[in-house]
Each structure stands twice: as structure tokens, then as C-alpha cells.
C-alpha positions as CSV (number, residue, x, y, z in Angstrom):
1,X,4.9,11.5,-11.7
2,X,2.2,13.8,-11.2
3,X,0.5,14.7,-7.7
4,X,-3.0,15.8,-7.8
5,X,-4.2,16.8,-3.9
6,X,-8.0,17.3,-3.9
7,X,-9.8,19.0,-0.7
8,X,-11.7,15.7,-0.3
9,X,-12.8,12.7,-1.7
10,X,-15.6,13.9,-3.9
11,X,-13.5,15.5,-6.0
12,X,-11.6,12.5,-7.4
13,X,-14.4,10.8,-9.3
14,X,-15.3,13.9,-11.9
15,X,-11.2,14.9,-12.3
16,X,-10.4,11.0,-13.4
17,X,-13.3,10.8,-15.3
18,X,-12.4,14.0,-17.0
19,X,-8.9,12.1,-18.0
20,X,-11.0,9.2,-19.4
21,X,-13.6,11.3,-21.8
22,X,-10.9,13.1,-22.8
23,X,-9.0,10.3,-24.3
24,X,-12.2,8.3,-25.5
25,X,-12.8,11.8,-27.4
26,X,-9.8,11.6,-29.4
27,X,-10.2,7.3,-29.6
28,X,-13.3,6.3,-28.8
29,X,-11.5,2.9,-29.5
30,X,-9.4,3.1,-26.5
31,X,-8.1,0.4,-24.3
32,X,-9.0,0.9,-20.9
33,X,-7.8,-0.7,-17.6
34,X,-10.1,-1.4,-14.8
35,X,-9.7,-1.4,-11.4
36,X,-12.2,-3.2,-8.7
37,X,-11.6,-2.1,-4.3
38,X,-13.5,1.3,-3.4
39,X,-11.1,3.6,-4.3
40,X,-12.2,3.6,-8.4
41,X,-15.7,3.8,-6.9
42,X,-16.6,7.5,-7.4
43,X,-14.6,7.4,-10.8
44,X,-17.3,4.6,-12.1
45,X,-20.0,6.5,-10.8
46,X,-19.1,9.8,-12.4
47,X,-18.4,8.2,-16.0
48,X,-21.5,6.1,-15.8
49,X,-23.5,10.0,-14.8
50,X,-21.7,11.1,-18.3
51,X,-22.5,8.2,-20.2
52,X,-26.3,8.0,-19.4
53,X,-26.1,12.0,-20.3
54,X,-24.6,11.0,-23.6
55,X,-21.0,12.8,-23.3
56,X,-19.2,9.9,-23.2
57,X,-19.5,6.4,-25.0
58,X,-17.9,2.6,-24.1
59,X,-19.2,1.3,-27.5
60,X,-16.1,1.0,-29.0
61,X,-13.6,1.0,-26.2
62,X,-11.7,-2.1,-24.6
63,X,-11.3,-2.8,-21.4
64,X,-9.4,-5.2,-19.3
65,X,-9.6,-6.0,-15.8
66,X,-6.2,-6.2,-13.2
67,X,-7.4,-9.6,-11.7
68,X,-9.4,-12.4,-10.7
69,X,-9.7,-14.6,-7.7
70,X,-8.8,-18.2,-8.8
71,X,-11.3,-20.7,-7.0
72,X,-14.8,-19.0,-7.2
73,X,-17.1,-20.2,-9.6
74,X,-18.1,-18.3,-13.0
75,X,-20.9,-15.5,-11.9
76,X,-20.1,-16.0,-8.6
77,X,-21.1,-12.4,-7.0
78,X,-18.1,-11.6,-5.5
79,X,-15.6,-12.5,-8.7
80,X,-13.6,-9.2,-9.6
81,X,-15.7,-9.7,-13.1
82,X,-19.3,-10.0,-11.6
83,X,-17.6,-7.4,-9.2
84,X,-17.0,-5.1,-11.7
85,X,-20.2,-6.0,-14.2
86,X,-22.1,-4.2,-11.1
87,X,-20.1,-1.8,-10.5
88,X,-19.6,-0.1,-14.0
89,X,-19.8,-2.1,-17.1
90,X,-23.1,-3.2,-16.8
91,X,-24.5,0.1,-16.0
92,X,-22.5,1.7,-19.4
93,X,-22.4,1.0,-23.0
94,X,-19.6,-1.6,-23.8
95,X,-20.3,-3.6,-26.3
96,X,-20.7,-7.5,-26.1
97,X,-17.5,-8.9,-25.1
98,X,-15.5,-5.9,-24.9
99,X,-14.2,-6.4,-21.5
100,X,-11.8,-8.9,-20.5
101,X,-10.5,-10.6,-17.1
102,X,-7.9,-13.2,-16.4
103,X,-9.5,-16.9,-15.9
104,X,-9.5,-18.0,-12.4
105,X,-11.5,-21.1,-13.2
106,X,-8.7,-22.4,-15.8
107,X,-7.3,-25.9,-15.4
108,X,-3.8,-24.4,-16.5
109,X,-3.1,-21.4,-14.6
110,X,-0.1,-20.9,-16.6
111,X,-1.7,-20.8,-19.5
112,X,-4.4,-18.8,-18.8
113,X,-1.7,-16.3,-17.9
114,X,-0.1,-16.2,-21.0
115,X,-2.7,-15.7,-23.0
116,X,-4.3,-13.0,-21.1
117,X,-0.7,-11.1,-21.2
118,X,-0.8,-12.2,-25.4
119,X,-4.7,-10.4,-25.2
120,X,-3.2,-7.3,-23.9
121,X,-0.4,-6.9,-26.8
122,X,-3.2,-7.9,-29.0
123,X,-5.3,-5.3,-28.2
124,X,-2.5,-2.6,-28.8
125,X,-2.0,-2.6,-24.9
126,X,-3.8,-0.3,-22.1
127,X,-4.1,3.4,-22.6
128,X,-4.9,4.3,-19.3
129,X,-5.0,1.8,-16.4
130,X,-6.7,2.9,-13.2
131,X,-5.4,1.9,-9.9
132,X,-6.0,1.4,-6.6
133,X,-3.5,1.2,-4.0
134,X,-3.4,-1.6,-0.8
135,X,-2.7,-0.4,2.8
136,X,1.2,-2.2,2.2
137,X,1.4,-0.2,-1.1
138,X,0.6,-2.9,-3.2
139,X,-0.9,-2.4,-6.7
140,X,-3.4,-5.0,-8.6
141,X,-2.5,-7.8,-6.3
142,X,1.5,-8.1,-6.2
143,X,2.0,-8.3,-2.5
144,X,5.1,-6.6,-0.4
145,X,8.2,-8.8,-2.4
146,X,6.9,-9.0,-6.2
147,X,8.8,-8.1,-8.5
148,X,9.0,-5.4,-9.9
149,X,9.1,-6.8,-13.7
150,X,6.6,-9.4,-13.4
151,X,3.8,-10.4,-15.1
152,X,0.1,-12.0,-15.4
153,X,0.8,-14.6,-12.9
154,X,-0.5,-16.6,-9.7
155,X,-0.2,-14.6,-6.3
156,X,-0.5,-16.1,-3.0
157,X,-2.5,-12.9,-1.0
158,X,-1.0,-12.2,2.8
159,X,-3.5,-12.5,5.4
160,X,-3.4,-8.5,5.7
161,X,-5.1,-8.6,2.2
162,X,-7.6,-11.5,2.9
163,X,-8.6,-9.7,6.2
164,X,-9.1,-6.4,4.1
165,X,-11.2,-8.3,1.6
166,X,-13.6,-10.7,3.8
167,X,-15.9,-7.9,4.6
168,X,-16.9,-8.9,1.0
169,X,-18.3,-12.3,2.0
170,X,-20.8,-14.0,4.0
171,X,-20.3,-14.9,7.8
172,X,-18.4,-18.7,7.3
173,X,-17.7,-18.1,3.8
174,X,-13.8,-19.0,2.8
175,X,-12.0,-15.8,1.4
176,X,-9.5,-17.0,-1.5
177,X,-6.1,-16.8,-0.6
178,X,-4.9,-16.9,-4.5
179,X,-5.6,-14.6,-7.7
180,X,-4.2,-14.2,-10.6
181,X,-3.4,-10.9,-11.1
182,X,-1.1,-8.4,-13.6
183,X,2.1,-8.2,-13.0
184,X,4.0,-4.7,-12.0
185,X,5.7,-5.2,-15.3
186,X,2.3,-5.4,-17.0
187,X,1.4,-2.5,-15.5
188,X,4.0,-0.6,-16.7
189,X,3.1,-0.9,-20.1
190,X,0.6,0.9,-20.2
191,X,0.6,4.3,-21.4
192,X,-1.0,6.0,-18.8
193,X,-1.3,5.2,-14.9
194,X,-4.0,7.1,-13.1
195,X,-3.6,5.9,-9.0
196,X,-6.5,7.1,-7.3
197,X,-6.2,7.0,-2.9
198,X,-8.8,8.4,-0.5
199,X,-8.7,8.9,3.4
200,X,-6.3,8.7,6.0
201,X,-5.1,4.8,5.9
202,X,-3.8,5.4,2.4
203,X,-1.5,8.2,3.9
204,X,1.5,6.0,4.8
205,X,1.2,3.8,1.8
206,X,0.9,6.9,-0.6
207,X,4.1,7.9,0.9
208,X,6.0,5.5,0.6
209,X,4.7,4.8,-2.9
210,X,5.1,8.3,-3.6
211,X,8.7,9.6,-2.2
212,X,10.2,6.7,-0.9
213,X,12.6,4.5,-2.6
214,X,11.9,2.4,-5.3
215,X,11.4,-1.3,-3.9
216,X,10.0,-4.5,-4.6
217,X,8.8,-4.4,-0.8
218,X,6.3,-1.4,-1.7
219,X,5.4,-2.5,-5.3
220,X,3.3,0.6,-6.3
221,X,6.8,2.7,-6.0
222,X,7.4,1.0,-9.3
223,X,5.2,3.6,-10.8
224,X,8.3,6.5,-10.3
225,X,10.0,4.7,-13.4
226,X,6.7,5.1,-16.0
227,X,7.1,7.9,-17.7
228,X,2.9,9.1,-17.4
229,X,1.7,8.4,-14.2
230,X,-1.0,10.9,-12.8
231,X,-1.5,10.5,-8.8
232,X,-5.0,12.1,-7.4
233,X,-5.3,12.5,-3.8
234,X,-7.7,13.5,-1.2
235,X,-5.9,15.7,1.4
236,X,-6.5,12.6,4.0
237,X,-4.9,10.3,2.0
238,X,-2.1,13.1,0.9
239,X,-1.4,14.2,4.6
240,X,1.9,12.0,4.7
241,X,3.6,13.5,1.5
242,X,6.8,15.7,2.0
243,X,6.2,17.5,-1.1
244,X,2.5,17.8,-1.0
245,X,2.8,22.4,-1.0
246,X,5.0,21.8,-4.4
247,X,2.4,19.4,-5.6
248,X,-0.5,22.1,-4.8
249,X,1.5,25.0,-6.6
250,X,2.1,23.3,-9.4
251,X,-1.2,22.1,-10.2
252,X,-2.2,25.1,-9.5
253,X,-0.2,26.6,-11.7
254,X,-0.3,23.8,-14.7
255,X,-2.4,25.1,-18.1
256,X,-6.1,24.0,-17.8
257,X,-4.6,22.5,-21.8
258,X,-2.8,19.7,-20.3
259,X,-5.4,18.2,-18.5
260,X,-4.3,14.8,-16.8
């Protein structure tokens, strides 16, 4: 795992999206893996600058989104896919029907699930899957207790994670309490992980996801077993870590070649 400690959050958005023209340079066919929350944000934002400049193209990548509420209504504005139509896709150059989400609206939830997972492999799998990380440490949404080799699946969300999210909806409006969501096992498949964590409440998490043990209880420590995972931090969000000098010197110290 690699640590990337930035002065500040403005700094994130133009390093990731360096990792992401990079790869669509050498296959503009890529599979990518989206993330929705605020932490991707200033990554979005920074690729769409570069597409609209014309150094980067979506035309012929793929992309595939970590989840879905189950419940809300095609289109409806706060859906992870209409979510993430505003945020990025629909403001870049994917081409029609390029991007795929799991199907909270199916009748069979199981199936749903298994086909999305079979849409993945069929795909050749994620290249790079951006990440997010929850205030418990989890990743997509597989709550404190998941395990650790699941996959595309129904999750029940604690009521930490529907009080985080109801600032999203109107006054009286019922937050959904299930998703379906990629598993930590999915996850892991890809063939690169790029977590992204800003400010100070993603200290602890970061931590723990970072240096502490491996547990289902803290699902993002999963990422210590993938062999590519690339961890970029704002010094708020990297004030926790034990290690964070050693992480400093030695991207300091890594050639500019490697990149991500």
C-alpha cells in the first residue's frame, strides 16, 4: 500500500486524475470504477477540466459504479446513478451506455446481483476503482461486520450511515436504509485501488484502515491484502497515521516514472 499525504485537499483531485489519464493513455479502453460521497469530488472535477481541454477522452472507456440505493425510483435525483450523471459522466465524453450501476429497482435482488458481478468479469474487470472511505472505515457500502470476501449484494446501512447521508434529501423525505452495493471481495479484484480521504473526520478511520489490523469490523483494512492500492491524503485526514514521516520521504523520494 501506498500513502500519498498532500498539504491539503486541493491537491488530491489533479494527482488522481493524473493516475486516470495516465492509464486511459496507454487503454483508452479502460474499465473504470466510480465512486459517488464528496471525497471523489475534486477528482471529477479535475478530469472533466482535462477532458473539455481535450487531454483526456471517456469515449471508449467503461465505467461501473460501486452501488445503488434499492427503493428510489429510476431518475430519481438522488439515485447514486443520477448522482453521479451530474456529477461527472454527463459533463464528459462516455459514450452511450458505457457506464453501468447495479439495479435497485429489480424485482429479484439476487439476480440483479449476479448479473452485475457476471458484467464486471465480462468487461475484463476494473482497472482502477476509486474509493471513498465512511467515518466507521467502511468502503462502497459494506458496513462495520461485512465480510471481507463478499460480493454484489444487499446491505442493510447503520443509522450512522443514513444520518451521514440525509443531508442529501428533502426535510420529511425517507432516507433508504438498503443498497445494493460491491462486495469487499469485488473490490479486490480490481487491479488498481485509488482511496481518496480529506479533512479531519477521516483521521481515525484512515488509521485504522491504514495501520491497524486487518478486520471485517473496519472493512476498508481489506485493502492491505491487494497488491496496488495507492492511498492519497490531505494532511487533516493523514494527522492520525503512525507512519505518515516514512510515507512523506518516500514519496518524496519515489521516481516522477512510477507515477501512481
Amino acid at each position: 500500500m501506498e500513502v500519498v499525504i498532500v498539504s491539503d485537499a486541493t491537491e488530491i483531485g489533479p494527482l488522481v486524475a493524473d493516475a486516470v489519464e495516465a492509464l486511459l493513455a496507454g487503454n483508452p479502453c479502460a474499465v473504470l470504477g466510480l465512486a459517488t460521497g464528496s471525497s471523489p469530488l475534486p477528482v471529477y472535477d479535475e478530469l472533466v477540466r482535462r477532458c473539455a481541454d481535450g487531454r483526456v477522452s471517456f469515449s471508449r472507456a467503461t465505467a461501473f459504479l460501486l452501488d445503488e440505493y434499492v427503493g428510489l425510483p429510476a431518475g430519481h435525483p438522488e439515485s447514486y446513478r443520477s448522482v453521479i450523471d451530474r456529477a461527472f459522466v454527463g459533463r464528459v465524453d462516455f459514450g452511450a451506455g458505457a457506464v453501468h450501476g447495479p439495479d435497485g429497482t429489480a424485482a429479484d435482488v439476487v439476480a440483479a446481483c449476479r448479473a452485475y458481478e457476471d458484467a464486471i468479469a465480462a468487461a475484463g474487470g476494473v482497472d482502477l476503482q476509486l474509493l471513498g472511505l465512511g467515518r466507521d472505515g467502511h468502503i462502497a457500502f459494506n458496513e462495520p461486520g461485512s465480510s471481507l470476501g463478499s460480493r454484489t449484494r444487499l446491505k442493510t446501512l447503520t443509522s450512522q450511515t443514513v444520518s451521514d447521508n440525509r443531508r442529501f434529501f428533502d426535510p420529511g423525505d425517507d432516507v433508504p436504509r438498503h443498497v445494493l452495493t460491491q462486495g469487499v471481495g469485488t473490490i479486490l479484484d480490481a487491479r488498481h485501488l485509488v482511496l481518496v480521504a480529506a479533512g479531519a473526520v477521516k483521521a481515525e478511520p484512515l488509521a485504522r484502515v491504514v495501520e491497524g489490523p486487518v478486520t471485517a469490523m473496519v472493512p476498508g483494512s481489506a485493502l492491505q491484502l491487494h497488491p496496488h492500492v495507492t492511498v492519497v491524503a490531505d494532511a487533516a485526514a493523514a494527522a492520525e497515521l503512525t507512519l505518515a514521516d516514512y510515507y512523506r520521504a518516500a514519496w518524496a523520494g519515489k521516481p516522477a516514472w512510477q507515477g501512481l
